[in-house]
N, C-alpha and C positions, 0 to 999 in steps of 0.2 A: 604128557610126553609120549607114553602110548600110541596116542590116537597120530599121533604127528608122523610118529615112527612108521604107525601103519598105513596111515595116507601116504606117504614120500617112497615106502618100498610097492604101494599098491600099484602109483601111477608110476614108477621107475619101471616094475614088469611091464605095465601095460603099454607104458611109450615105449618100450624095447622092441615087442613081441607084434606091434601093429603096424602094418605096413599098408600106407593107404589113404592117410591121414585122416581127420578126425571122422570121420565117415564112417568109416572102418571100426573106427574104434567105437562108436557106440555101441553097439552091441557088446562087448568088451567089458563095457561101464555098467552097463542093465547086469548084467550078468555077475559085476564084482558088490556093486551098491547098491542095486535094488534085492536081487536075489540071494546071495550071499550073505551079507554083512547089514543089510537093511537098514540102511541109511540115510535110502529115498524110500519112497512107497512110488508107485509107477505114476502114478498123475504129476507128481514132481519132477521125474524124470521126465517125464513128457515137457515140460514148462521148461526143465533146465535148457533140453536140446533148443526148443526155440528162442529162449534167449541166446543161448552159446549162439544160435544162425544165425542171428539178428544187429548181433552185437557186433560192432570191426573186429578182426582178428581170426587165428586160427580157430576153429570148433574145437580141439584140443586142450587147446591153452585156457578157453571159454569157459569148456566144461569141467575140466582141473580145478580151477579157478573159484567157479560158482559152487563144486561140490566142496573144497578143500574150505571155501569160506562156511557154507552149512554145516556142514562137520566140525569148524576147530575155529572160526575165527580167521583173522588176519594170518594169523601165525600158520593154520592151515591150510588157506588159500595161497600161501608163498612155498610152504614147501610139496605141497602138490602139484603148482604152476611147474618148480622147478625140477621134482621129480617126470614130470612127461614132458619136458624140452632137453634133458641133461642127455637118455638115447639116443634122440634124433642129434644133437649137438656133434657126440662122438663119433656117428654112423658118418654123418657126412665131411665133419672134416679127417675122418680118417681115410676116406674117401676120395674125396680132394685132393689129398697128398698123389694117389697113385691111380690118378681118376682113367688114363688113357691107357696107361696100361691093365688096368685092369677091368675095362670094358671089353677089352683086347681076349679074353680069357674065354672060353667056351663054354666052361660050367657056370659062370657066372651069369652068363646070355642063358643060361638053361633056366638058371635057376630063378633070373629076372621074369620068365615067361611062365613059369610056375606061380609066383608071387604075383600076376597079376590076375590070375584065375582067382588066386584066394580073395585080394581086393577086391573084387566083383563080385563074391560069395560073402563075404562081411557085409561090404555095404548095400547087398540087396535083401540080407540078414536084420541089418539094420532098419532097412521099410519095413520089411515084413512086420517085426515086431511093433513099432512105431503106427502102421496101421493096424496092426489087430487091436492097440490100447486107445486106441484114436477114439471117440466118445459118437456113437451112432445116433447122427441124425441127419436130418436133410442138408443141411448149412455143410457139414464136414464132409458129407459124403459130393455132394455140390462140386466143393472145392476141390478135392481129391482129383475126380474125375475133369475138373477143368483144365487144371494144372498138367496132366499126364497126357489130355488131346493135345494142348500147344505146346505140351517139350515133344511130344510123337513129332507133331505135325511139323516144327521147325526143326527138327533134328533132320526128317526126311529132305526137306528143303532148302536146308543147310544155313537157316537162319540163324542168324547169331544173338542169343537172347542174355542176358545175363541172370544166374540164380538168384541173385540178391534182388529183383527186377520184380522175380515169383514171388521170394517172402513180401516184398513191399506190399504187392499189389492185393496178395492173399489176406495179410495182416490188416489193410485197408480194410477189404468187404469185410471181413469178419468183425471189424471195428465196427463198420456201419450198420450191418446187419443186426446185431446184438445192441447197437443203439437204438435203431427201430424198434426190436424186441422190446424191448425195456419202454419205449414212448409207448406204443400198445396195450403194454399192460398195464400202467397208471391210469390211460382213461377207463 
């Protein structure tokens, strides 16, 4: 009961305090489950984020989800899901309620333009770490580097690519490549 307690108020702060979405919030999660509370070791956590990308649905929800289940069970997958959608639930429909007028507000607009500094600072928080645990070798570094000339490249030229597009395509070579690996080293 504990562990439930702690997972439900863990991901209540963190879906409150993250503004960004689940992007954001990685780093957030390294920082509560791996480094903290140690309840991932970091290659886990590596593995949770790409299932959480991989898998339909928010990264949030994903990763609530897949920790709260490692941790506790069912029982802890449900009240972690529900503990990091229950903020964002409030935020927005309280929001809703008085959504024009209070776009309308001047601090708000401040405070909107503040908050997107930090979203930008989390979720390139979030690379950073993601690639320093990243496992060095040619295959990863390969990919890294492919991945960031054609988001550079289409971003300049205002292509329209889809991220889910990248994991597909990424999680392919890596599939094949590691297939290969593996036929090479039998014979």
């Amino acid at each position: 009961m504990k562990t439930l307690r702690t997972l439900f108020l863990s991901f209540l702060k963190i879906g409150a305090f993250t503004f960004g979405g689940g992007y954001a919030m990685l780093a957030l999660l390294e920082n509560e489950f791996v480094s903290k509370k140690a309840w991932l070791d970091k290659e886990e956590f590596l593995d949770m984020v790409a299932i959480a990308e991989s898998t339909p649905g928010p990264v949030a929800i994903n990763s609530a989800t897949y920790i709260g289940y490692r941790t506790a069970g069912f029982w802890g997958s449900l009240v972690s899901t529900l503990g990091v959608c229950i903020p964002s639930f409030v935020i927005i429909y309280g929001i809703s309620l008085f959504f024009d007028a209070f776009l309308r507000l001047t601090y708000v607009s401040y405070a909107f333009r503040g908050i997107q500094v930090c979203v930008v600072y989390l979720i390139a928080s979030a690379g950073v770490k993601v690639l320093k645990n990243l496992e060095r070798n040619w295959l990863s570094r390969c990919i890294v580097l492919a991945v960031v000339l054609v988001m550079t490249a289409f971003s300049l030229f205002a292509v329209r690519f889809s991220s889910v597009f990248y994991i597909l395509i990424c999680g392919a070579i890596g599939l094949a490549l590691s297939l290969c690996r593996k036929g090479v080293e039998r014979e």
